[in-house]
C-alpha positions as CSV (number, residue, x, y, z in Angstrom):
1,X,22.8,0.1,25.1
2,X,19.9,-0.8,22.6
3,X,16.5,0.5,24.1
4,X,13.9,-2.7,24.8
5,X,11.2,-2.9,22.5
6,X,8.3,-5.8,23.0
7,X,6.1,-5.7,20.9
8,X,2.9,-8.0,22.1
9,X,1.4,-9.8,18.6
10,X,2.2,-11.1,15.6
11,X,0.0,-9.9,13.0
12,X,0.2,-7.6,10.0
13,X,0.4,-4.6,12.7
14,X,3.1,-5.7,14.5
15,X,5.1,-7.1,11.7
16,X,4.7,-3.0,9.9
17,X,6.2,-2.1,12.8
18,X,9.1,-4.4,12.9
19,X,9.8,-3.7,9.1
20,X,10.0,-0.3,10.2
21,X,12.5,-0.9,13.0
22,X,14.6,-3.4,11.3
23,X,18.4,-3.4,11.4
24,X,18.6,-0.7,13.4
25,X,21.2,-1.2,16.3
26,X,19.1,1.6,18.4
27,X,17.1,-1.3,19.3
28,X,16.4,-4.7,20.5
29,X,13.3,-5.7,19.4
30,X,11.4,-9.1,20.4
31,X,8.0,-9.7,19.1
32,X,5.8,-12.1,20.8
33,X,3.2,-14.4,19.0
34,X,1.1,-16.5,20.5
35,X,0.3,-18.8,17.7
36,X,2.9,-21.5,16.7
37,X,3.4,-20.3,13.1
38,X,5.3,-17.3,11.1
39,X,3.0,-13.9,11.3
40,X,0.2,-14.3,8.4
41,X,-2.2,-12.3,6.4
42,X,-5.6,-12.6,7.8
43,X,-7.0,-10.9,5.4
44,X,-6.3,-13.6,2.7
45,X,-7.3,-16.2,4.5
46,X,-10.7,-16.7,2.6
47,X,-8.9,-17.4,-0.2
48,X,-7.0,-20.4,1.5
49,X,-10.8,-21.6,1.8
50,X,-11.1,-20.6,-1.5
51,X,-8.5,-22.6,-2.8
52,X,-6.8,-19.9,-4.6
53,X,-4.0,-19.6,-2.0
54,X,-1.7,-22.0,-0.4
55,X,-1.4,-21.2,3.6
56,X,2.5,-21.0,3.1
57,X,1.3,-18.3,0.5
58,X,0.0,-15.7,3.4
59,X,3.4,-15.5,5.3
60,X,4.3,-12.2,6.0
61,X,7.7,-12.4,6.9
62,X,9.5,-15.7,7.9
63,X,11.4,-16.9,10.8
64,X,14.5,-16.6,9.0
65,X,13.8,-13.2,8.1
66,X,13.2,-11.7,11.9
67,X,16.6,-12.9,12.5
68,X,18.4,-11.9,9.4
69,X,17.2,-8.7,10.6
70,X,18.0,-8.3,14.5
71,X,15.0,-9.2,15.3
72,X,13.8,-11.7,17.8
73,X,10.7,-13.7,17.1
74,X,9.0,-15.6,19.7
75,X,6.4,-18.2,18.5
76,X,3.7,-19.8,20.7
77,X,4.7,-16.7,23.5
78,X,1.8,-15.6,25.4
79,X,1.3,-12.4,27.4
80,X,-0.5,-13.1,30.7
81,X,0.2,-10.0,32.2
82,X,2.3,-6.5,32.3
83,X,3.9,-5.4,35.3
84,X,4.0,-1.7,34.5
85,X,6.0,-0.9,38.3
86,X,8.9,-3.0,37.2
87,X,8.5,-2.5,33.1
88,X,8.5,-6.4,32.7
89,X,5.8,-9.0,31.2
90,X,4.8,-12.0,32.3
91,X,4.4,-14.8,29.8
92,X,1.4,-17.5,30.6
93,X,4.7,-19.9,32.2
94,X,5.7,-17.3,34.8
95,X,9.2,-16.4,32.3
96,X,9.3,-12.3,33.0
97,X,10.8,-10.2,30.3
98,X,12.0,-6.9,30.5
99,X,11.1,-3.9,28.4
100,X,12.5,-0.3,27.9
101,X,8.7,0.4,25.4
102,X,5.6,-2.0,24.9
103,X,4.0,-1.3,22.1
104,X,0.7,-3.5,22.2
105,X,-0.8,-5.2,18.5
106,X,-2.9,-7.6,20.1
107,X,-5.4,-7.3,17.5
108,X,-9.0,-8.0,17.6
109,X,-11.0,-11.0,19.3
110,X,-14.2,-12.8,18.0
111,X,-17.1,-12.8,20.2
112,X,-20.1,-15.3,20.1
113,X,-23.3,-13.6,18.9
114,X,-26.1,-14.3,21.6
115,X,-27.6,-17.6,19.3
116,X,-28.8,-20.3,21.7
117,X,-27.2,-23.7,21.2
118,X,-23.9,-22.6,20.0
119,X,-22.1,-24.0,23.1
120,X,-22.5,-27.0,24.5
121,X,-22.9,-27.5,27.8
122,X,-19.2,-28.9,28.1
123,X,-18.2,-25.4,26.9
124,X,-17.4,-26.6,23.9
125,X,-18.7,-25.0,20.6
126,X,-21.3,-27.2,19.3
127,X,-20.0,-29.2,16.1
128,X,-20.9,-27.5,13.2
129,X,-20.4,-24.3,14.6
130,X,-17.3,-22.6,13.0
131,X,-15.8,-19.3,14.1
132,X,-13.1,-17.7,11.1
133,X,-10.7,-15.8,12.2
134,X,-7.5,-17.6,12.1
135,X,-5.3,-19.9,10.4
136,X,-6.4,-23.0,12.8
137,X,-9.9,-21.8,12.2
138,X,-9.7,-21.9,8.3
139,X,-7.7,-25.3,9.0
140,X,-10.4,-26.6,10.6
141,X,-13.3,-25.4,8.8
142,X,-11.5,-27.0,5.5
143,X,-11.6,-30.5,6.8
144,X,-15.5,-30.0,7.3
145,X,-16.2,-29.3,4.0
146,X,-17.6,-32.2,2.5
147,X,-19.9,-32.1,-1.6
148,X,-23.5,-31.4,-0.9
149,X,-22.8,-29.9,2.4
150,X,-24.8,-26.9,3.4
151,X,-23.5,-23.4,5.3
152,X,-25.0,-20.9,6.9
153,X,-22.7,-17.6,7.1
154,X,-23.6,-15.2,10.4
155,X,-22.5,-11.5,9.3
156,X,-22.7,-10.0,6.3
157,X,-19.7,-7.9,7.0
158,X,-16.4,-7.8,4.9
159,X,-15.5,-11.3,6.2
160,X,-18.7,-12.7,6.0
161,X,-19.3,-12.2,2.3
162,X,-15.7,-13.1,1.8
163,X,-16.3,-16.3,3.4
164,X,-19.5,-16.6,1.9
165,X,-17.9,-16.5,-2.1
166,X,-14.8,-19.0,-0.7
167,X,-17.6,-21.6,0.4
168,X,-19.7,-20.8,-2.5
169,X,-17.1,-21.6,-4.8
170,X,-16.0,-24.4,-3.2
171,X,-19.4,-25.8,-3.9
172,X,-21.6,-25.9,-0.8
173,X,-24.8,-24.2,-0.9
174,X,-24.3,-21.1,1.4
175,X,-26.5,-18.5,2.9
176,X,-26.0,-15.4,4.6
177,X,-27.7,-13.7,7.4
178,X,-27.2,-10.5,8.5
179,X,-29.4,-8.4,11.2
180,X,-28.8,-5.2,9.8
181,X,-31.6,-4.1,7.0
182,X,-28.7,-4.5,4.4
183,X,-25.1,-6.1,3.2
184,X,-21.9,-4.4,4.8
185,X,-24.2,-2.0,6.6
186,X,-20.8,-0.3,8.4
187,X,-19.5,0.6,5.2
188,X,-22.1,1.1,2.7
189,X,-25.7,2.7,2.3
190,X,-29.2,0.7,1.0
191,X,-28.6,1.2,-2.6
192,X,-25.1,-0.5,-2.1
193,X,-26.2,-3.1,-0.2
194,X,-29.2,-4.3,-2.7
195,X,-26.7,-4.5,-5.1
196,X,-24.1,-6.5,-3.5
197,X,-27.4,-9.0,-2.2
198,X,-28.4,-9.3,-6.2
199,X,-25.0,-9.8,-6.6
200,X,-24.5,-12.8,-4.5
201,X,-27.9,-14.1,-5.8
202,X,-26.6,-14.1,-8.9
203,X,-23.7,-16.2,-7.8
204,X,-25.8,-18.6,-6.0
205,X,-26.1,-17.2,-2.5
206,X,-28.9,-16.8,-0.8
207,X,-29.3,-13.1,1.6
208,X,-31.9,-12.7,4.8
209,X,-31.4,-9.7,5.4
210,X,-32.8,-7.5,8.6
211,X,-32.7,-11.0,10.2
212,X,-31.1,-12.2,13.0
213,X,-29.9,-15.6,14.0
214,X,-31.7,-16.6,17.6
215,X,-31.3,-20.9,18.0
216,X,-29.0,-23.7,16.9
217,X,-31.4,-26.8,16.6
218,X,-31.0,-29.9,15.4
219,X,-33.6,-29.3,12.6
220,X,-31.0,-26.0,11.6
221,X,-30.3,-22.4,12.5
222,X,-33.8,-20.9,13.2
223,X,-33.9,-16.8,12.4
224,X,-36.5,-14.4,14.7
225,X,-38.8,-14.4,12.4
226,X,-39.5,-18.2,13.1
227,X,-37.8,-19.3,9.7
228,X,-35.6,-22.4,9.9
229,X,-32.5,-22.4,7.6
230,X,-31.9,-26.4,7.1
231,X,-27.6,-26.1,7.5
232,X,-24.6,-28.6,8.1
233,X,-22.3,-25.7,9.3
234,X,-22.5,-22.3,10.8
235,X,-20.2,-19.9,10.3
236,X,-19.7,-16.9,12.9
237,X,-18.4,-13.7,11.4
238,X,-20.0,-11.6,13.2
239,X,-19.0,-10.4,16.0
240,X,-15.6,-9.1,17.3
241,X,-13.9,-6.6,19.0
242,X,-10.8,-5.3,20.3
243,X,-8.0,-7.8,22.2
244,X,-8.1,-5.1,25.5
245,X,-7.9,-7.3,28.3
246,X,-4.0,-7.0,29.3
247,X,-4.1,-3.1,29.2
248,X,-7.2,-3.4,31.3
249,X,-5.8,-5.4,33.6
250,X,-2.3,-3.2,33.6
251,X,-4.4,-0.3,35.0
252,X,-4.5,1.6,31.4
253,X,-7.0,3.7,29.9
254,X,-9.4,1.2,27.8
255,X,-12.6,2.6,26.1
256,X,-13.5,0.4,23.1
257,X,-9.9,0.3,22.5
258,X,-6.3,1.0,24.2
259,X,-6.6,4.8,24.4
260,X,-3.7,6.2,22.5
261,X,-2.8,10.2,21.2
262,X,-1.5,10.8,18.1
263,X,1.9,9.3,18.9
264,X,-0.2,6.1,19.2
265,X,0.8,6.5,23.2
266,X,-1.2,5.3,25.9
267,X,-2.7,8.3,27.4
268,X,-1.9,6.7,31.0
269,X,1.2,5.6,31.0
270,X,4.1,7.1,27.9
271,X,6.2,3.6,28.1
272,X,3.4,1.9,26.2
273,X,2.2,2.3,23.0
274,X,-0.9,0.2,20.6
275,X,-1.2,0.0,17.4
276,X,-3.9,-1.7,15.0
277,X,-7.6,-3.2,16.0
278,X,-6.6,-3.1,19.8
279,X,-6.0,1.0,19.3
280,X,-8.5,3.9,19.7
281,X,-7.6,7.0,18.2
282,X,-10.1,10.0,19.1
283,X,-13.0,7.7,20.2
284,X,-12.7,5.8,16.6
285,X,-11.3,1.7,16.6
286,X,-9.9,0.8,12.8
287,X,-10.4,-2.3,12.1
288,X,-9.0,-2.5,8.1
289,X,-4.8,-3.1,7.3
290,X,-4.2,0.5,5.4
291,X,-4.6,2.7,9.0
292,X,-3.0,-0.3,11.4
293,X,0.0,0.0,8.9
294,X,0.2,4.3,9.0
295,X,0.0,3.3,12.8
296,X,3.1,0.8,12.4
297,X,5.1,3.7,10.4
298,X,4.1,6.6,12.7
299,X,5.0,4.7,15.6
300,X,8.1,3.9,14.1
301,X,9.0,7.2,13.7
302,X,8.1,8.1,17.1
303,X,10.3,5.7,18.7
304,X,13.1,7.0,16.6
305,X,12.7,10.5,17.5
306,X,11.3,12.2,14.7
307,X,8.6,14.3,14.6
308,X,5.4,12.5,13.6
309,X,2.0,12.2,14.5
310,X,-1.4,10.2,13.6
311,X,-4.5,11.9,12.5
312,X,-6.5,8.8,11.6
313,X,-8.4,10.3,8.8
314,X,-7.5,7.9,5.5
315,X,-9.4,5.3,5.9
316,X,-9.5,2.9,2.7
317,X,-11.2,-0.7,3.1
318,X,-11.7,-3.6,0.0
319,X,-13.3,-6.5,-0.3
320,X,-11.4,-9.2,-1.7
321,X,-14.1,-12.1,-3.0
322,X,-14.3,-13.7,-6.1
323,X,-16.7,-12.1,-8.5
324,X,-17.3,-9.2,-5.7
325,X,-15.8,-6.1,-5.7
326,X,-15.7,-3.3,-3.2
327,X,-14.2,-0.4,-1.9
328,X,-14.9,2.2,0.6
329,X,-12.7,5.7,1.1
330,X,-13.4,7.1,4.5
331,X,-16.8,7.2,5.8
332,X,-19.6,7.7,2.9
333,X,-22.2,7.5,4.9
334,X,-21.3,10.2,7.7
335,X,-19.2,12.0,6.0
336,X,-20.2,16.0,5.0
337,X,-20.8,17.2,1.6
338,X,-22.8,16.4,-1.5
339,X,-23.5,13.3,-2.6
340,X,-22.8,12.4,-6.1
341,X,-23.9,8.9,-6.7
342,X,-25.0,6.5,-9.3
343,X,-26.2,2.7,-9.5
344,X,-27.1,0.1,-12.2
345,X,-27.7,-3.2,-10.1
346,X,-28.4,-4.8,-13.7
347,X,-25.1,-4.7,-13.9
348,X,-24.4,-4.8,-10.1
349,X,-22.7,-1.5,-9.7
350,X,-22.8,1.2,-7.1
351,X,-20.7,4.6,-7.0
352,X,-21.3,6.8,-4.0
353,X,-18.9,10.1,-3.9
354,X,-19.4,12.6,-1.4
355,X,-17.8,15.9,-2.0
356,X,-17.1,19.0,-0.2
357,X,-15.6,21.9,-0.8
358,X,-14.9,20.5,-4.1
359,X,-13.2,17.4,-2.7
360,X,-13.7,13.9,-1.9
361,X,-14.1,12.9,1.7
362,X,-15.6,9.8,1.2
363,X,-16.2,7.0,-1.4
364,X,-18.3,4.1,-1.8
365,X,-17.9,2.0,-4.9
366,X,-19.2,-1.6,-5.7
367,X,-18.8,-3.2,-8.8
368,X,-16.9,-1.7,-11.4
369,X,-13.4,-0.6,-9.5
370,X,-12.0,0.6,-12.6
371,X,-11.7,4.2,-11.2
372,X,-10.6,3.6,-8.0
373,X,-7.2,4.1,-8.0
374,X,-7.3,7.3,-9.7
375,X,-10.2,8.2,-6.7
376,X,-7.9,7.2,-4.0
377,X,-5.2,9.7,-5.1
378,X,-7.6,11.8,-5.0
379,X,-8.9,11.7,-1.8
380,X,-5.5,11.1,-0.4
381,X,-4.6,14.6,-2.1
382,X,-7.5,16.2,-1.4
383,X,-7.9,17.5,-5.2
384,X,-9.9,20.2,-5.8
385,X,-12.2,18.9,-8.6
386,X,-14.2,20.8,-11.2
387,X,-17.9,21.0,-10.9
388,X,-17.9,18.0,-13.7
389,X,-15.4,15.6,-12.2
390,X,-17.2,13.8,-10.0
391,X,-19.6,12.8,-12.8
392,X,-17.3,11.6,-15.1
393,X,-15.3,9.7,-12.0
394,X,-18.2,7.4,-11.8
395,X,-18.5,6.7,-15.4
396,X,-17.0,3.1,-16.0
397,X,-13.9,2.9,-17.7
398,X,-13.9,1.6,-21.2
399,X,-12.5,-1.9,-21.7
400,X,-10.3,-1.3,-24.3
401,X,-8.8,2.3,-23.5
402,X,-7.0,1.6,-20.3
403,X,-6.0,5.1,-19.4
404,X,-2.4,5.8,-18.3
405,X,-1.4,5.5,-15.2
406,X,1.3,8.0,-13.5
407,X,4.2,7.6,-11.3
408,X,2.6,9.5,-8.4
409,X,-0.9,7.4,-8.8
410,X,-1.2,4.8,-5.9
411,X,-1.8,1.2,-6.4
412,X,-1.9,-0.4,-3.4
413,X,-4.3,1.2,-0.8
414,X,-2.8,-0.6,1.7
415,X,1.4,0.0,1.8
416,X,0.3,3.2,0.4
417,X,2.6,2.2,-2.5
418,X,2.5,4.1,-5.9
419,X,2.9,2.9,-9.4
420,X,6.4,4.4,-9.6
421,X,7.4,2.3,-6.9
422,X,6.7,-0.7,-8.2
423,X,7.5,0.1,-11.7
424,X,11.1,0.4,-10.2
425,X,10.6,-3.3,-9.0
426,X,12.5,-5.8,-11.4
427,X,10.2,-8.9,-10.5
428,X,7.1,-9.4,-8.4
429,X,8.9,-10.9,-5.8
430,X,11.1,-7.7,-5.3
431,X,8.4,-5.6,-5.3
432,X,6.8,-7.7,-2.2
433,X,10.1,-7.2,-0.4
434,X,10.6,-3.3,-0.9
435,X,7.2,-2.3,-1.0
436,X,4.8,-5.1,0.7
437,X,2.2,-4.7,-2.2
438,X,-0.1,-7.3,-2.8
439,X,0.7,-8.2,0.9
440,X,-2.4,-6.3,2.2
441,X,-5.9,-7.4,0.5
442,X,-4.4,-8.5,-2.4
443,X,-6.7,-6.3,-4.6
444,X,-4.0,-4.4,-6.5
445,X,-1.8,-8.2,-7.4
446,X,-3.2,-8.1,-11.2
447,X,-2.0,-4.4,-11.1
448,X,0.9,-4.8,-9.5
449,X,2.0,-8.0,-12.1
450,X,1.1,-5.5,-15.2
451,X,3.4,-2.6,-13.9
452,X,6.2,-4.7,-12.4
453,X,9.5,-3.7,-14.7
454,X,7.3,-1.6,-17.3
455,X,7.7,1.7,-18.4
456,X,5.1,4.1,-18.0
457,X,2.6,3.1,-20.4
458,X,-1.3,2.7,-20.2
459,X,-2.8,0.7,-18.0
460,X,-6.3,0.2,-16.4
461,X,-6.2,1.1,-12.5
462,X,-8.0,-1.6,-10.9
């Protein structure tokens, strides 16, 4: 008999995972999602707002395709609690469903930054206030967009700047505040963060900076410093963490996360497993697609028997806005070692390195991302590099010498998919289906359309 495997979620974890586990008659797998539509790619929603993407465009895997597969997808399910005593779940209209493993993706939940006048007294969210973090969010936030309206973006996080550029180009007059003394303060140092605020200058977007949102008025969003930013919207992306309230409720170990080991098992009880945003691995929460989808494979693994554990140390993050570039290896701004680093915000560019013991263990580069694929393999490798590498790595590439690019040299950070992989690919389309590039952040698609069916010639790693 097939061994029972729910898996609670339907986002880009929980789909890895069911990739991973497809057609294989070891086991019955039911994934429960709790919004009405086929699992989507979050991370690509700005570009819905943008305009760039169609919403049927972000569609992981379809309805027809869980089935085709042996796998049962349940739309509009949602978990209200887990009975751990009888191994069942119970779904918010009392239906109880029995499980051999749970494997929780419930992802990550927004929470409202402490602005007064964001709620009404009803409860309701006051009308121009827009939170973005799903497809019924970016829905919604699309119909309010209206020529000459203004917005006022609350994080200057990944999202936030992503959200920022999609307004931007959609022609509203945006501004961003962030508390933090610079841009993508998690990820990045000062010099970085100047950069990627003359950046979005440059592009028409105001920055406050070291700022912090404190009242929703009628006159606009007023900052602590007493300034009043005139808006027609405000858009929260600050603010979320991890979807933990089942597995606190189920008795489990919850820190910041679901506390899992290295098989991405709870620690309390070995029948459940968690994988992506809800997940804490060694006191550390995730957050990007490229370690939620090494989860998804592990766990895969693991339920299959093999030997395979989790160690949580690649860490690879993008930005995906137009005319903004980013990407961050690790953790630059923790990490040990020397710090090889050089910036030109003339030309808004930022390249952060830090070596030690002759190899990278952390990147930070904004701009020019000419280089970065060959840096990723790198740090993936762990390469021992010659005292005058990491010099020359920031140097920009040259426009017109495209250097080649090998088999073994990843492409996209986030299936972990090399340029020999999809080089094997006949058409884009099959190399979405074999190797999900593209399906992450969509950073590597230009990429991904040049070495789709080629042979190995030069090309520029972007």
């Amino acid at each position: 008999m097939p061994e029972r495997i729910l898996v609670v979620g339907g986002g880009m974890a929980a789909v890895r995972l069911a990739e991973h586990l497809a057609d294989d008659d070891r086991f019955a797998v039911t994934v429960l999602a709790d919004e009405p539509h086929a699992p989507y790619n979050r991370i690509l929603l700005s570009a819905v707002l943008e305009g760039t993407h169609a919403p049927s465009a972000l569609t992981l895997r379809s309805e027809a395709w869980f089935a085709d597969h042996g796998i049962e997808l349940r739309l509009g399910a949602r978990v209200l609690e887990i009975d751990r005593e009888a191994r069942e779940v119970v779904l918010v209209d009392g239906e109880r469903l029995a499980f051999d493993r749970l494997v929780l993706a419930c992802g990550s939940i927004p929470t409202l930054p402490p602005i007064r006048g964001l709620v009404r007294r009803d409860g309701t969210l006051h009308p121009k206030v827009h939170a973005f973090r799903s497809l019924a969010d970016c829905r919604r936030l699309d119909e309010a967009l209206t020529p000459g309206t203004r917005a006022v973006v609350v994080g200057g996080g990944l999202l936030g700047l992503q959200v920022a550029r999609a307004l931007s180009v959609r022609g509203l007059q945006t501004e961003v505040v962030e508390g933090a003394d610079h841009l993508l303060a998690s990820q990045v140092g000062p010099g970085a963060g100047r950069v990627l605020a003359r950046d979005l200058r440059r592009l028409g977007t105001e920055v406050y900076t070291g700022a912090r949102a404190v009242r929703l008025t009628d006159d606009g969003l007023q900052l602590d410093n007493g300034y009043v930013l005139p808006t027609d919207l405000v858009v929260l992306t600050a603010g979320g963490r991890p979807s933990t309230a089942l597995a606190r409720r189920a008795g489990l170990m919850v820190a910041r996360g679901v506390v899992v080991d290295s098989t991405l098992t709870s620690v309390t009880d070995d029948r459940i497993h968690a994988i992506g945003d809800c997940a804490e691995h060694r006191r550390r929460t995730t957050g990007f697609v490229p370690p939620a989808w090494e989860q998804a494979e592990v766990l895969a693994r693991v339920l299959r028997g093999e030997d395979a554990a989790y160690d949580g140390r690649r860490s690879v993050a993008r930005l995906r806005a137009t005319g903004l570039e980013v990407a961050v290896l690790g953790d630059p701004e923790h990490a040990e070692g020397e710090i090889v680093e050089m910036s030109n915000p003339i030309v808004g560019s930022h390249r952060r390195l830090v070596v030690h013991g002759g190899r990278i263990v952390a990147a930070a580069l904004v701009g020019d991302l000419s280089r970065v694929g060959l840096i990723t393999q790198l740090y993936d490798r762990g390469t021992l590099l010659g005292p005058d590498e990491p010099g020359q790595l920031l140097l920009p590439e040259a426009a017109d010498a495209p250097t080649p690019l090998p088999d073994e040299a990843e492409v996209c950070a986030c299936a972990g998919v090399s340029a020999g992989e999809i080089r094997a690919c006949g058409t884009v389309g099959e190399c979405v289906d074999r190797t999900r590039a593209t399906t992450g952040c969509g950073g590597c698609a230009d990429v991904v359309r040049r070495l789709v069916g080629s042979s190995p010639t030069p090309v520029a790693v972007g």
